[in-house]
N, C-alpha and C positions, 0 to 999 in steps of 0.2 A: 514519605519514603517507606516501603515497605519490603525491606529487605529478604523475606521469609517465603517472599513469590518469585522470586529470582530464581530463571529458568523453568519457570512451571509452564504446564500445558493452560490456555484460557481460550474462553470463546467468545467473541466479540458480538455484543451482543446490541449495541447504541452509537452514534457519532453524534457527539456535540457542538452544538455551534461555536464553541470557544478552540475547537480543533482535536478533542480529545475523544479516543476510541474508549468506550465503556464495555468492561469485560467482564465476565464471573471466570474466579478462580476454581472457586471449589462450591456449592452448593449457595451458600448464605455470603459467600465474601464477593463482594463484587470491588472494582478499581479504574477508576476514569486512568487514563496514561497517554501521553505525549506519543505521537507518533513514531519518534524515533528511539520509545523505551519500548516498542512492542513489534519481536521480529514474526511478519507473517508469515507462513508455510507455500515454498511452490505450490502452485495451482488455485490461489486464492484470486478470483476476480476482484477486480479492482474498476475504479474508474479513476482518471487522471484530473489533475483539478487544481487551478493558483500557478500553471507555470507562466515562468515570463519569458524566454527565449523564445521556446518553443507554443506560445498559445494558442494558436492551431490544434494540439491535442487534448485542449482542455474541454473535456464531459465526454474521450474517447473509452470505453471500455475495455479492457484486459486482462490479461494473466501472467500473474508473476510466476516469472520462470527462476528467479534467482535472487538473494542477495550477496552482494558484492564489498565485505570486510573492509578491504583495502579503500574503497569510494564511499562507503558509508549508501549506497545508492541499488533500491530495487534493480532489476531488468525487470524489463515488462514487454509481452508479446502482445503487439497490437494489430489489426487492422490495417493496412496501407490504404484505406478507402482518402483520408487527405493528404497524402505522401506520393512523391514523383517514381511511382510502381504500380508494377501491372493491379488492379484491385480487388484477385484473387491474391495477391501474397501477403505473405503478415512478416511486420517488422519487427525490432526491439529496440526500445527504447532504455535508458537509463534515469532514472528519476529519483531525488530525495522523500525520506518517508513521509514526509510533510507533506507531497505532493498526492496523495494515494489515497480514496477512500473503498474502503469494503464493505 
């Protein structure tokens, strides 16, 4: 726990196989963190990844348009290329941060 980087700007710099996104804080501080300790910025590509309802979207590529407080859960605009839409349109989807790699 590293209380002192609460709300700092970081850049995401590694994903590890145990699920954790590896950041630098500040120059020399770097921080492995749980996906759901680290809010990513609109417009961050993403790819989707581990859903189970929906696995059909999993290894689709996107952009997160939003997070959602109240759901705990990205939006994400995707692709409709495997979704019942024309396959110029792009949908959103809602997802946990668990589910999200950048």
């Amino acid at each position: 726990s590293k209380p002192e980087i609460n709300g700092r700007k970081a850049e995401v710099v590694n994903f590890r196989k145990d699920g954790k996104f590896v950041v630098r804080v500040d120059v020399n501080i770097f921080c492995a963190l749980k996906p759901e300790k680290l809010l990513l910025p609109p417009g961050t590509a993403v790819v989707l990844h581990s859903l189970k309802s929906t696995a059909a979207l999993n290894g689709i590529r996107g952009c997160l348009v939003s997070f959602q407080k109240e759901t705990g859960r990205y939006i994400v605009r995707i692709p409709a290329v495997k979704l019942v839409v024309a396959p110029d349109e792009m949908k959103t989807v809602a997802v946990k941060p668990a589910n999200v790699w950048c």
